[in-house]
PAVEX-85937 format. One line per 3 residues: number of its first residue (from 1); their letters; for each residue z, x, y of N, C-alpha, C. Coordinates in nm, 4 decimals. Each point is the difference from the previous one (the first is absolute). Layout:
residues N
NUM = A = Z/X/Y/Z/X/Y/Z/X/Y ~ ...
//
This chain:
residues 88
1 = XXX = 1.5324/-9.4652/-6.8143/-0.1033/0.0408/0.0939/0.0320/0.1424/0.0442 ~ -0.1259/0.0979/-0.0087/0.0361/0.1300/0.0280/0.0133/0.0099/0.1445 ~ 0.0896/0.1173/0.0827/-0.0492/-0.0104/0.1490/-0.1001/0.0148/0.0264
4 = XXX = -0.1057/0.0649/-0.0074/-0.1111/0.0075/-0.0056/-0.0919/-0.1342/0.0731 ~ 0.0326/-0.0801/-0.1170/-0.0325/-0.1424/0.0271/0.0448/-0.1014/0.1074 ~ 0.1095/0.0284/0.0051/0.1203/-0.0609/0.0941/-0.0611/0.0872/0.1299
7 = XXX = -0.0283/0.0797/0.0611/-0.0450/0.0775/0.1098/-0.1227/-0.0831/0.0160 ~ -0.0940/-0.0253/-0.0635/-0.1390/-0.0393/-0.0007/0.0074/-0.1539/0.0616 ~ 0.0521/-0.0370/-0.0960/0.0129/-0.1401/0.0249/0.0939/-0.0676/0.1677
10 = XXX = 0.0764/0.1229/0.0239/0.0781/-0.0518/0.0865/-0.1100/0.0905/0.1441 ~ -0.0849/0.0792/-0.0598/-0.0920/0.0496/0.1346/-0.1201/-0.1022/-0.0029 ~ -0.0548/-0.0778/-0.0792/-0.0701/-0.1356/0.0430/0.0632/-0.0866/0.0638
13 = XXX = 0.1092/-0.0194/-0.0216/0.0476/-0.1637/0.0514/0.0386/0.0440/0.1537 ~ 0.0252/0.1113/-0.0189/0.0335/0.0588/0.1683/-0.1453/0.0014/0.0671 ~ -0.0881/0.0877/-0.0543/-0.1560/-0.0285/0.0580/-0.0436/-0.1771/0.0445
16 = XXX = 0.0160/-0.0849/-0.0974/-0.0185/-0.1115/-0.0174/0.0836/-0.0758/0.1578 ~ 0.1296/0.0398/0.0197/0.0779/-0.0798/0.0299/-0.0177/0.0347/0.1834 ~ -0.0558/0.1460/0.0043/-0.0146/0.0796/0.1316/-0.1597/-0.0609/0.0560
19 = XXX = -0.0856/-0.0930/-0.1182/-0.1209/-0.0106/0.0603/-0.0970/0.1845/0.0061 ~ -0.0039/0.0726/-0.1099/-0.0095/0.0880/0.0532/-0.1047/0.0332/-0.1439 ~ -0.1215/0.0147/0.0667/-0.1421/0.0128/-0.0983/0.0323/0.1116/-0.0683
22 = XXX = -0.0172/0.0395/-0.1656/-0.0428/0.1509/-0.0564/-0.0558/0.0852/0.0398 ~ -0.0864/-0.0410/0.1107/-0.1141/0.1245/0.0395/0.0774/0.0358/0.1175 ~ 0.0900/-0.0518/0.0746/0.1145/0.0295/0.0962/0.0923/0.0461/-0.0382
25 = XXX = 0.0619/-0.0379/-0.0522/0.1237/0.1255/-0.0781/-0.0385/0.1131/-0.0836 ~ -0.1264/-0.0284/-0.0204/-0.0443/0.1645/-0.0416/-0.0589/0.0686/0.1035 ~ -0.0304/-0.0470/0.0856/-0.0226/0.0928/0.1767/0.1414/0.0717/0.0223
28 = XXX = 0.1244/-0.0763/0.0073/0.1272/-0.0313/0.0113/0.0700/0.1074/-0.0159 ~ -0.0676/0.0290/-0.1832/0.1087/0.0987/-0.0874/-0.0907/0.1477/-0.0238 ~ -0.1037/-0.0154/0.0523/-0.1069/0.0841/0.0200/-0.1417/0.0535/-0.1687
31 = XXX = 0.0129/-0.1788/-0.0433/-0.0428/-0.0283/-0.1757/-0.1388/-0.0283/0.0288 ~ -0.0620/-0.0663/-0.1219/-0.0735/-0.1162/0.0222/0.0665/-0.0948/-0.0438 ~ -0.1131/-0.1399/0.0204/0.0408/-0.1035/-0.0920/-0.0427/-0.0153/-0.1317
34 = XXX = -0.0300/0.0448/-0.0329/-0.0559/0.0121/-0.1544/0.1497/0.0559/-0.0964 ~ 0.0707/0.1007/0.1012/0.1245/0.0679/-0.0582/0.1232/-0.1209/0.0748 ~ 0.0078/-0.0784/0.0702/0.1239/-0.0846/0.0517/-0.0556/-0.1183/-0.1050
37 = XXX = -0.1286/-0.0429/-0.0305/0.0011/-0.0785/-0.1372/0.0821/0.0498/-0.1539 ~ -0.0808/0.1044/0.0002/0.1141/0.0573/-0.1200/0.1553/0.0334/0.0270 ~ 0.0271/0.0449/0.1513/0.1510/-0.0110/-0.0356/0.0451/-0.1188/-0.0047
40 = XXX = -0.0537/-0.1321/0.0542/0.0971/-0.1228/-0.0188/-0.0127/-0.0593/-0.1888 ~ -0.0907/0.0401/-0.0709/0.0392/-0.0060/-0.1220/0.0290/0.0862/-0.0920 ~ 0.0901/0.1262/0.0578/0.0589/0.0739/-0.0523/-0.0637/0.1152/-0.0670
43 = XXX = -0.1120/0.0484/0.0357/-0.1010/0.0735/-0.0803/0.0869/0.1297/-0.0361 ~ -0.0068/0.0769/-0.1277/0.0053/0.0890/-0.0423/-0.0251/0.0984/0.1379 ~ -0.0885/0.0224/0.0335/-0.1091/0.1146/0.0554/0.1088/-0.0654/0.1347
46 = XXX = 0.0632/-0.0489/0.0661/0.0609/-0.0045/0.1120/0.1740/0.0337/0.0019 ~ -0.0077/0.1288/0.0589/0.1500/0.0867/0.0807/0.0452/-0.1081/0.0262 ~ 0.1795/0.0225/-0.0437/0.1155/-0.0514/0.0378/-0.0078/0.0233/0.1732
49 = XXX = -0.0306/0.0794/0.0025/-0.0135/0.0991/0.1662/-0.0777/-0.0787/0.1090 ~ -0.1204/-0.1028/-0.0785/-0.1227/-0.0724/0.0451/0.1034/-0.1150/0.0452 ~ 0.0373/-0.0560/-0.1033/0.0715/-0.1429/-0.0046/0.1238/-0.0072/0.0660
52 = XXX = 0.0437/0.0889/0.0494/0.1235/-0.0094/0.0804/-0.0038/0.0565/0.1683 ~ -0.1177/0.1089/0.0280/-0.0587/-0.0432/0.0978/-0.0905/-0.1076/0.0457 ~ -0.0635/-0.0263/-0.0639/-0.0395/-0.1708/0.0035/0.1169/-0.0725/0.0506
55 = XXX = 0.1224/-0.0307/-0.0611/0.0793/-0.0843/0.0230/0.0507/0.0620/0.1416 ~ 0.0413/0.0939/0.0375/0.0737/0.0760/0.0959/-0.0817/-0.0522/0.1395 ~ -0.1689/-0.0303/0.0046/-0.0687/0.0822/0.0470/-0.0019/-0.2017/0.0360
58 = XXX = 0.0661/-0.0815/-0.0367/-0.0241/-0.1533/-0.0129/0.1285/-0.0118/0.0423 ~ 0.0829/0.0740/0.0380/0.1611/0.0082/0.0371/0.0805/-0.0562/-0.0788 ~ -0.0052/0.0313/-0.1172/0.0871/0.0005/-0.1200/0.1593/0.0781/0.0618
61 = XXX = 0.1134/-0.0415/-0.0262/0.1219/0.1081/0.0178/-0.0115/0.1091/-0.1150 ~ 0.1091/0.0866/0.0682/0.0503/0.0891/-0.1930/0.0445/-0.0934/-0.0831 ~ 0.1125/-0.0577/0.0935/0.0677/-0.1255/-0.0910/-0.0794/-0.1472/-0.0884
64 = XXX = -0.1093/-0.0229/0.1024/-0.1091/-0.0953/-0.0911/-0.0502/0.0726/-0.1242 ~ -0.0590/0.1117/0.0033/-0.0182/0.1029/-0.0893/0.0682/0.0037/-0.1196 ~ 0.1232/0.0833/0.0455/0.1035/0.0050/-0.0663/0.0494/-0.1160/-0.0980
67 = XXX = -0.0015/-0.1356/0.0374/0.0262/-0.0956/-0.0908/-0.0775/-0.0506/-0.0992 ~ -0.1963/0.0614/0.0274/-0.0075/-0.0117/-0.0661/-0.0464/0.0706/-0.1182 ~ 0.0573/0.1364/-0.0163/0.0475/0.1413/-0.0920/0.0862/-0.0770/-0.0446
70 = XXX = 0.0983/0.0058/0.0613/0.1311/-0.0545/-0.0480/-0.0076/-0.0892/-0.0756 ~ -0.0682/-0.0970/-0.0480/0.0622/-0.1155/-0.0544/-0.1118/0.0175/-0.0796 ~ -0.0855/0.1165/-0.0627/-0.1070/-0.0350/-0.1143/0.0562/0.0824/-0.0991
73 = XXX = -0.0389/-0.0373/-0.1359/0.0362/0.1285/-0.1013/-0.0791/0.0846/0.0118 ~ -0.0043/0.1296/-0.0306/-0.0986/0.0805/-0.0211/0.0076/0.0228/-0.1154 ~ -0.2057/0.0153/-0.0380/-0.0207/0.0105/-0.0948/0.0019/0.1481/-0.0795
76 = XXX = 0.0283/0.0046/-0.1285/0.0137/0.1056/-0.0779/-0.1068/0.0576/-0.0580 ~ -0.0283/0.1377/0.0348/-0.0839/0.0869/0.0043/-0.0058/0.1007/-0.1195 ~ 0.1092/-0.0551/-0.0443/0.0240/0.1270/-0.1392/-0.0345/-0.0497/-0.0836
79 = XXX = -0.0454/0.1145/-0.1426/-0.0204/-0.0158/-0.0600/0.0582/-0.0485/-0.1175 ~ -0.0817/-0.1021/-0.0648/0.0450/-0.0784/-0.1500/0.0409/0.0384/-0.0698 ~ 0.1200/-0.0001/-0.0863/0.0594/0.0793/-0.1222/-0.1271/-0.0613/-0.1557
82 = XXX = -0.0673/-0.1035/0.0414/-0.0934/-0.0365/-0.0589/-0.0806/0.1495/-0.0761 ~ -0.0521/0.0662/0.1330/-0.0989/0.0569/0.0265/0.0606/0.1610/-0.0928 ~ 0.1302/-0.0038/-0.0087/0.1317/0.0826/-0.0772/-0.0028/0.1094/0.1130
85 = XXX = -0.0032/-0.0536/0.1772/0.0632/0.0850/0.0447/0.1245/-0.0577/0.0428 ~ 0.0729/0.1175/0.0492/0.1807/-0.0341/0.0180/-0.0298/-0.0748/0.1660 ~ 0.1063/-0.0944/0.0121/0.0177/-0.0049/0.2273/0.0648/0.0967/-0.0054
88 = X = -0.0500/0.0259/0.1393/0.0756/0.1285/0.0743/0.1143/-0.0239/0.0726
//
């Protein structure tokens, strides 16, 4: 699971768990809800920046945060030797 995902998923269950509507946490984080829908399933088109004030903004710690960076792989961005370019 990318962090990415792991951020998303862990900013619903916090929404979920706070009783706390989409169209309210996007008042909240200063969004809509149309964009706190797409960040809880990880949309492309939604900032790392979005999803972690979201969480912050739901009183997430650094350290809640932090664990969960910490404990995902990140995914690899480079390019395929497939493709016959070299990793950098």
């Amino acid at each position: 699971m990318n962090i990415k995902v792991a951020l998303a998923k862990r900013a619903k269950s916090m929404r979920q768990e706070k009783n706390i509507t989409q169209q309210r946490l996007a008042k909240l984080i200063g969004s809509s809800q149309s964009r706190v829908a797409k960040l809880e399933v990880a949309d492309r088109s939604v900032s790392m920046e979005l999803l972690i004030r979201s969480l912050v903004t739901m009183g997430a710690t650094q350290s809640q945060i932090g664990k969960i960076v910490g404990t995902r792989k990140v995914q690899r961005t480079l390019p395929s030797k497939k493709r016959g370019l070299a990793k950098r």
